[in-house]
C-alpha angles and dihedrals in degrees: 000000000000092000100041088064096047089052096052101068092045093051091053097048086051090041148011102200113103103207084060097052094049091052095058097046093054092045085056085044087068105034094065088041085059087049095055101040083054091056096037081058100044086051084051099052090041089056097042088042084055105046091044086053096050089039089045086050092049094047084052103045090051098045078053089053092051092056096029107043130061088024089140137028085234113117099208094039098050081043093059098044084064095047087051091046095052098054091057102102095317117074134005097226129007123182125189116207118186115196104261088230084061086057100047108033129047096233135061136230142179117293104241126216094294109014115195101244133189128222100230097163146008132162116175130183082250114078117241093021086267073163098057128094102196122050124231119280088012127125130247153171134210115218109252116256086034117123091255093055099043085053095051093050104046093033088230128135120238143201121211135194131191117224127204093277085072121233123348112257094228100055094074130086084233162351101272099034084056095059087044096054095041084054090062091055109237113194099176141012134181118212115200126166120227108236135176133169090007091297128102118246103181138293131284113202123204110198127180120190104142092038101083099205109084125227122269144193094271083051089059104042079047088048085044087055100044097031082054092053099052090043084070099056098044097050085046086048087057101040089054092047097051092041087045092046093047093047086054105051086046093053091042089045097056091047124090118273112205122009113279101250108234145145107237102071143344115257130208130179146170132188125200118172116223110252123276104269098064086041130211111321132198096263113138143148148184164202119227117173110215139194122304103016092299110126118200119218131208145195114170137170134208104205096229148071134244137018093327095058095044077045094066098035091061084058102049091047094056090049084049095057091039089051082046095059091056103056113247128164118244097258092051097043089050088049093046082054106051070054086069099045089057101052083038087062093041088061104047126087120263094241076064100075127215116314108230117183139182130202147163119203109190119179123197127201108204085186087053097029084220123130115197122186145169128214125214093196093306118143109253120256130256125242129196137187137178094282097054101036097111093048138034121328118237118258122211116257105247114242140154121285110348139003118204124205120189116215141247134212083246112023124130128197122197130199123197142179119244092252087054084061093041123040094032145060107290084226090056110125094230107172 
């Protein structure tokens, strides 16, 4: 419009016809229309541009967190992909703290005004942290009333940015670590706690201080996605490893802890779990000294994994020992306890599945020199002598009821579990 006035004037003082006059103003008219609609376009493309690009990043970044994170059921180490993850184009340092109760109890609880927490994991752009406060596998607190806190006790995520007085003393886990962080320079942190199954697990931080943009609101919703999906995996990392480490020291627990002294035979075992990732299975054995001098030897396997599994095979060996005291051969103990499967499966729950065992009872008579023995679906065990000592051991021809073996001065008999037979060397001394 601007333009239009001061064109007037000078129109008149170079014409005086007026048609003239009208077609160039509305020449002008259009001109200026064109040339907006050309930067009104040019802003257009920028924004979309932009937001394809940031969408493009985020779709990028979570489809990274799916692959990346949660490789593994192990708590620091899920902890730590995310740290790595973070610090790719995104942040300049991200920790990751857990609640030390999470790490140490199987249930949660709410954080309260200053919750002891653990640095489980940490990755800045830096190399070493020089921009961390807190080391690696070290406990902390954040003041109450501080960001963090606030964050951990209300569950929701925060963005924080640092104004020209520097880092609020009170952030910080101290004193000292406070001066050390103002002096980086942090401009802007997102808080966001790590939550699964309605409960808190902890608090991931995304700090930038070299990367000059600072974090936005698109930059937090993006840190909520990746931070939830890594909640998940962590809090399935440390239910597995409870439940793992319980199932262990029950079926440790329930094995023997020191060889049985008697006179019969020497005894000899070893026990290795099988690694984390298959879990803690239902394999046990054991030394019963009998009547008369005999001693009954037994491997046995629970097909399964976990509590439940450590679970049945207490209760089969303790079958095992009652149907021991009474006597019974090989053949009639092992048929008494298929008895007891079957009443155990009865008895479970459907969402249980079916129990499915394996054993091997083997009693051996020093006055006779005769081992009999009687096989559930176990695989047979393996005797050796001198002879055979530098090659494969000999292995018991199956056969119904029971299979006697007579004895030799030097003669050596080994039981093993089937994971023993499958998952290691088949010349591994295993009990």
């Amino acid at each position: 419009m601007s333009l239009l006035q001061l064109m007037q004037p000078e129109a008149a003082r170079l014409t005086s016809d007026s048609k003239l006059v009208n077609e160039a103003t509305a020449k002008l008219v259009e001109t200026a229309f064109a040339y907006v609609d050309r930067g009104s376009e040019e802003v257009v493309a920028a924004y979309q541009d932009e937001r394809d690009r940031r969408l493009q990043r985020r779709l990028i970044l979570t489809n990274e967190a799916s692959r990346r994170i949660g490789t593994t059921l192990d708590t620091a180490r899920t902890a730590q992909e995310l740290a790595d993850l973070g610090t790719e184009d995104f942040a300049d340092l991200v920790t990751v703290d857990l609640l030390d109760s999470v790490l140490h109890e199987e249930g949660t609880y709410p954080p309260t005004d200053t919750p002891l927490l653990r640095r489980i994991a940490q990755r800045s752009i830096l190399g070493g942290c020089p921009d961390s406060a807190v080391a690696t596998g070290h406990t902390h607190t954040y003041p109450a009333g501080s960001e963090p806190a606030r964050a951990l006790a209300t569950g929701q995520a925060l963005l924080h940015r640092v104004t020209a007085s520097g880092l609020p003393a009170r952030w910080a886990p101290s004193p000292d670590s406070g001066r050390t962080l103002r002096g980086l320079g942090f401009h802007s942190m997102l808080l966001v706690p790590l939550r699964a199954r309605g409960e808190t697990l902890g608090l991931a931080q995304f700090s930038r201080h070299r990367t000059a943009a600072l974090f936005d609101d698109d930059d937090l919703l993006l840190a909520q996605e990746i931070v939830a999906r890594a909640a998940v995996y962590i809090d399935n990392a440390r239910r597995y490893t409870h439940e793992r480490s319980t199932a262990l020291t029950l079926q440790r627990s329930l094995l023997p802890q020191r060889p049985v002294e008697q006179s019969a035979v020497d005894t000899a075992s070893r026990y290795l779990p099988t690694g984390s990732r298959a879990g803690v299975g239902g394999d046990w054995y054991d030394v019963i000294p009998l009547s008369g001098a005999r001693v009954a030897l037994v491997v046995g396997d629970v097909v399964g994994r976990g509590l439940h599994a450590s679970a049945t095979m207490s209760r089969l060996r303790t079958a095992v020992r009652a149907f021991a005291d009474i006597d019974l051969m090989p053949d009639e103990l092992l048929t008494h306890l298929d008895d007891v499967v079957i009443r155990l499966q009865r008895e479970e729950a459907r969402d249980e599945g079916e129990i499915r065992a394996t054993c091997l009872y083997a009693v051996y008579d020093p006055v006779s020199r005769l081992c009999s023995l009687a096989s559930a679906g176990h695989v047979l065990p393996a005797v050796a002598t001198p002879s055979t000592a530098d090659g494969d051991a000999d292995r018991p021809a199956p056969g119904p009821g029971r299979t006697p073996l007579r004895d030799h001065p030097a003669r050596t008999a080994g039981g093993q579990s089937s994971g023993a037979v499958h998952r290691r060397p088949p010349r591994e001394p295993c009990a």
